[in-house]
N, C-alpha and C positions, 0 to 999 in steps of 0.2 A: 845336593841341589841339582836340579835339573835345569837341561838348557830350553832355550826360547820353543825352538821346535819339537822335542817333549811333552813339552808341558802343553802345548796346544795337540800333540797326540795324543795326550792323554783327556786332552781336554772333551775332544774330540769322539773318542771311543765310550766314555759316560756320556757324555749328556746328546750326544748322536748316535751314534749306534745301541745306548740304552745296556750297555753291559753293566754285568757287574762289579764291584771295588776287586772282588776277587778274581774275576777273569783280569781286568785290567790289569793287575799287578802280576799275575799270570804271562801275559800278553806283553808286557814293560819291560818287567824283570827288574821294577822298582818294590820298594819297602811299602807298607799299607799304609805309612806315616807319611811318605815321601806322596804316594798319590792323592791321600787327604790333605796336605796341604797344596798341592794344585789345583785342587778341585776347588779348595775356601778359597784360594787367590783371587782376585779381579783384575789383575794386570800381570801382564810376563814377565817374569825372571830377570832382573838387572843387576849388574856389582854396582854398588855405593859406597864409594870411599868416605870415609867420616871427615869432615871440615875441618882442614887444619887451620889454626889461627895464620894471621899473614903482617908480615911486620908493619903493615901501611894501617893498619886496624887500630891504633893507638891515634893517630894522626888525621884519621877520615874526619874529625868535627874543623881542625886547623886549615884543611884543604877548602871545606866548605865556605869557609869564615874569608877565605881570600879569594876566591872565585862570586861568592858574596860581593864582596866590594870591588873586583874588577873580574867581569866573566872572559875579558882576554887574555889575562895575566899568561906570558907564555909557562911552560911546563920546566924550562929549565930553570929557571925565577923560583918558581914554587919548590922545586926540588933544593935549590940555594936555604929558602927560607928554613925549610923542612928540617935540611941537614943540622942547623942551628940548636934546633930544639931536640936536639940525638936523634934523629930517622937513619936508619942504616939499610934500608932495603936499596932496590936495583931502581934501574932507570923504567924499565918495562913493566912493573906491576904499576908504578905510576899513572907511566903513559896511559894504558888498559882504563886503568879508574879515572884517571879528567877526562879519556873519550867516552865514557859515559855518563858522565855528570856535571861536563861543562855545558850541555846543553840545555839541563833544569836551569841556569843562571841567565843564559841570553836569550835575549828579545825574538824569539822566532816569527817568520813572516810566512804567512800561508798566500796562496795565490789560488783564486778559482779562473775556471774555462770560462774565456767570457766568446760571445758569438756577435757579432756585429750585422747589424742592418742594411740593404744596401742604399748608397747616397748619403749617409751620416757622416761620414769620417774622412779627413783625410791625412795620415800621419806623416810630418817632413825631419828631417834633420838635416845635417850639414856635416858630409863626406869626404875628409881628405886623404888625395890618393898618395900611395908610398915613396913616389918617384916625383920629381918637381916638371913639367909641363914645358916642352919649347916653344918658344916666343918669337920666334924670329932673331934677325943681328947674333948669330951663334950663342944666346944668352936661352936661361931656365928659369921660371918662376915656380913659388909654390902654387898650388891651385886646391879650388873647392868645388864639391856638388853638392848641389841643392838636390835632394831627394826625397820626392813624394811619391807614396802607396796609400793606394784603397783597402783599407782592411777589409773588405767584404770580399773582392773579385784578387786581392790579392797582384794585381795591374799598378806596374811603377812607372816610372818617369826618372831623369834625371839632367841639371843642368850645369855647367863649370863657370865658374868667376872666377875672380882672381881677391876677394877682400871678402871678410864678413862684415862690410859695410851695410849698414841699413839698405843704400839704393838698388845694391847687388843682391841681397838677399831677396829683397821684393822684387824683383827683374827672374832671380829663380824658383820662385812660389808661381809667378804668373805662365810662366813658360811651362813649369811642369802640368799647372792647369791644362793648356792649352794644350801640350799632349795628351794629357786622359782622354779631354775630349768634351768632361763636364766640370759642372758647380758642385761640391759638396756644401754641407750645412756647415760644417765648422772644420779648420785649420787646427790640427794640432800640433802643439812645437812645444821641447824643452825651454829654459829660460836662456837664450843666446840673448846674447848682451845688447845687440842692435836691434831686437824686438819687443826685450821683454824690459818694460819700463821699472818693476818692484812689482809686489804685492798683488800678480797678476794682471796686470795693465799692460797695455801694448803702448810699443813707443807711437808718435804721431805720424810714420811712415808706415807702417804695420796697420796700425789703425785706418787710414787712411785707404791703403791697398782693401781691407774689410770691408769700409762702405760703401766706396767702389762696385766690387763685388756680390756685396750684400751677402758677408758669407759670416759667421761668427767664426771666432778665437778661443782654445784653450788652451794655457799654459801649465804645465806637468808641474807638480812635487819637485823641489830640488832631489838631487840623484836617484832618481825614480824612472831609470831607462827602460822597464819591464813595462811600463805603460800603453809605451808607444813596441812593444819587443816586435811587430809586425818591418814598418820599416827598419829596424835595427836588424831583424833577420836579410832581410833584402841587403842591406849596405853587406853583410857579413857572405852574401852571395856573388855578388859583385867583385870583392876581395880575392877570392876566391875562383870565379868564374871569367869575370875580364879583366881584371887590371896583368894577369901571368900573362905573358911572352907574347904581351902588344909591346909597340914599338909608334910615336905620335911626331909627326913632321911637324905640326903646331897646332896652337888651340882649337883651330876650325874643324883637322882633322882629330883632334881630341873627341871634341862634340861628337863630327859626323862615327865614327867607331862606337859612341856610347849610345847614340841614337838607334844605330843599326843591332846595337847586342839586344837592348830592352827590346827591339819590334820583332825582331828573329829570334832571340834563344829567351828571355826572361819572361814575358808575356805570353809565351806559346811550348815551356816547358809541363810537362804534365805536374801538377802540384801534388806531393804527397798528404798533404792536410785535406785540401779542397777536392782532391782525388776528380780533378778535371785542369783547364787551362785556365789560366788569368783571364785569359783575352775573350774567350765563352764566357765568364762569368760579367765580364766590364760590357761585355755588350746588353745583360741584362741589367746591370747597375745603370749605363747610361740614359735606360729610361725611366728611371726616375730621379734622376739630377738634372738640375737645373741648367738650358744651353748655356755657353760662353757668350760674353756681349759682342758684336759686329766688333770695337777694337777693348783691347785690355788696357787697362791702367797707365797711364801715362808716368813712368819711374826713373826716366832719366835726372840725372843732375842736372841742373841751369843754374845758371849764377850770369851775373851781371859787370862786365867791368869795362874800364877807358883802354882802348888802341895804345902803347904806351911806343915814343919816337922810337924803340929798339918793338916791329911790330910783331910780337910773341906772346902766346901764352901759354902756364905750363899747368899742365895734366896731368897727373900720377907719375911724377919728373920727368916727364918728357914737355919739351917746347915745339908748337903749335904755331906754322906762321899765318896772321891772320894780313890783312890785303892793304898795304903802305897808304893806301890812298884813303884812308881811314883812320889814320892817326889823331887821335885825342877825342874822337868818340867813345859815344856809347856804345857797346853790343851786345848781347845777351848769346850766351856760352851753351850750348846742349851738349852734353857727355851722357852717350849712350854705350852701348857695349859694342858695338861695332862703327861707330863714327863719331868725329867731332862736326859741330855743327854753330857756327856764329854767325848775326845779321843782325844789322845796326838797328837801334831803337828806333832811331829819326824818319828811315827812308826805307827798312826793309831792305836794306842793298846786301849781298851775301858777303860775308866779310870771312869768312874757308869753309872748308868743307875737305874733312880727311878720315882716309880710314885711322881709325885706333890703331893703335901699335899698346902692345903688353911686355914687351921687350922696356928699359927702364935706361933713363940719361941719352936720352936721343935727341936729335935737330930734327925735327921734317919741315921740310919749305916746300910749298909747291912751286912749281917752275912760273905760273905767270906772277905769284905775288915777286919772285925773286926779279924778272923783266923789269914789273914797275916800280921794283925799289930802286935796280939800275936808273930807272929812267929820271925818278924823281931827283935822284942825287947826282944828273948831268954825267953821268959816264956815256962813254960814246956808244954807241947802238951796237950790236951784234952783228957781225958781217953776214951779210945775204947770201943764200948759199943758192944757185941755178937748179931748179929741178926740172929735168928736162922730160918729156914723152917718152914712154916706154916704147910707142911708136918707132923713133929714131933706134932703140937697140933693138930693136926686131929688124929695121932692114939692114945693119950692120950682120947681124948671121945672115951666111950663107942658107940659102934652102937645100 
């Protein structure tokens, strides 16, 4: 038998150089036998071992029959079963055969290249960071981002709450708006619990935020993250990109660092897919999206309640002191993300006004309501204290 390169010598020397069987064999210094059957061959020279039986070949219908009725069955389960009915082979000619035949049983999912439109889409989810957020009063909360991308320009946004409270969620859909810059046509979002009513319905704040806007809603496939996989690449950038070896004095500074990465590195990195920048692409998307309104949606909390004689209200456990002289009124309560805000029904009169605290079991009083609770309850006045002219200390130095 001759080897691979032979037999193409020989192959070679007949049917291109046009010799004869005799010279070639001449030439080879093979048998006339050995070069006629190189010549009849159509393919080169191989060893072929003859098929040994393999002891898993009694058992290939039993294998079928249980990956049949469960295509995740693990391999050591099967191997147990196997053993039962006298299988004496090895662990690895198994393995070999369910990795190629467990996959005729399961449900394969194919995905095509989809390309998006610009101004169509806006994909968001809800990003929590590794580390918990300082709040002030030496205390940490968990925290979340609100995180929305353009799938077209590939251009994100992102915003930090502290709840996936419906009002907070809608507080970071509108903000992330408001950074892109525009309206898209529809909102897209997994089914988070405070948006998604069932059956693909938006709760009545979500809703609400829509007509607003005038923007429609799609809610995704339960566990169908590959939908949206544009934002979900982005969060998985992020992870990766800013959340290592930052360091956050508190929520504001949280924001302002998240603010500053997406306008300087995420927006203006060169995109391997789009083989340009976000931020060149967002500026041809934002003509054709729709402007922002003069102000966005109105998504604070308000609630309604009486001054009660101890004059507090409480917030996300923190107590609120609202203004003594207001006791057993009505006031109507705004909890925004950066202030509290109350004013009586009757007269309009401002009954506090505080910064939020995210820090949690706090007092805050402000200092005049504290005076005229003094005042009202007859304790004696605050002693006067002389503030004299700066004047007077300037001529006391020497010139």
């Amino acid at each position: 038998m001759v080897g691979v390169e032979q037999w193409a010598e020989i192959r070679r020397m007949y049917f291109v150089g046009r010799l004869s069987i005799k010279e070639v064999v001449r030439r080879s210094g093979h048998s006339r036998n050995t070069i006629r059957r190189a010549l009849r061959s159509g393919e080169p020279p191989r060893y072929r071992r003859p098929v040994r039986p393999s002891k898993l070949d009694p058992f290939r219908e039993e294998i079928d029959r249980l990956l049949r009725s469960d295509a995740r069955l693990p391999g050591t389960r099967i191997r147990e079963l196997l053993e039962e009915q006298g299988y004496a082979g090895g662990k690895t000619i198994l393995d070999d055969y369910l990795r190629e035949v467990r996959p005729l049983f399961q449900r394969q999912r194919t995905f095509q290249r989809t390309s998006y439109r610009p101004g169509v889409l806006c994909q968001f989810d809800l990003w929590q960071p590794s580390r918990e957020i300082p709040v002030g009063s030496g205390q940490t909360r968990r925290g979340y981002v609100v995180v929305g991308c353009l799938p077209y320009s590939r251009a994100g946004a992102g915003t930090l709450v502290f709840s996936k409270e419906a009002p907070d969620l809608v507080y970071g859909i509108g903000d992330c708006l408001a950074k892109l810059g525009g309206l898209p046509e529809t909102l897209v979002w997994d089914r988070e619990g405070a948006l998604h009513a069932g059956a693909g319905r938006p709760t009545e704040p979500f809703a609400a935020l829509c007509g607003e806007l005038r923007v429609g809603w799609r809610f995704l496939e339960p566990h169908d993250p590959q939908s949206k996989g544009v934002v979900e690449r982005l969060q998985g950038y992020m992870e990766t990109s800013f959340e290592p070896g930052r360091s956050f004095a508190n929520e504001l500074d949280f924001q302002e660092q998240l603010d500053r990465w997406f306008d300087g590195r995420a927006n203006l990195r060169f995109h391997r897919t789009l083989r340009c920048r976000p931020a060149d692409r967002l500026a041809e998307e934002l003509t054709v999206m729709r402007p922002l309104p003069e102000r966005l949606p109105d998504v604070d909390r308000r609630l309604v309640t009486r001054v009660p004689p101890d004059p507090y209200v409480r917030v996300d456990s923190n107590d609120y002191s609202l203004d003594p002289r207001l006791v057993g009124r009505r006031v109507e309560l705004r909890v925004s993300q950066r202030e509290i805000v109350a004013v009586a029904l009757d007269s309009d009169e401002l009954a506090c006004r505080h910064v939020r605290s995210f820090a949690r079991h706090r007092t805050i009083t402000a200092l005049e309501h504290a005076r005229a609770l003094r005042e009202l309850r007859g304790a004696p006045p605050e002693p006067e204290v002389e503030l004299r002219p700066l004047a007077r200390y300037d001529a006391l130095i020497p010139a």
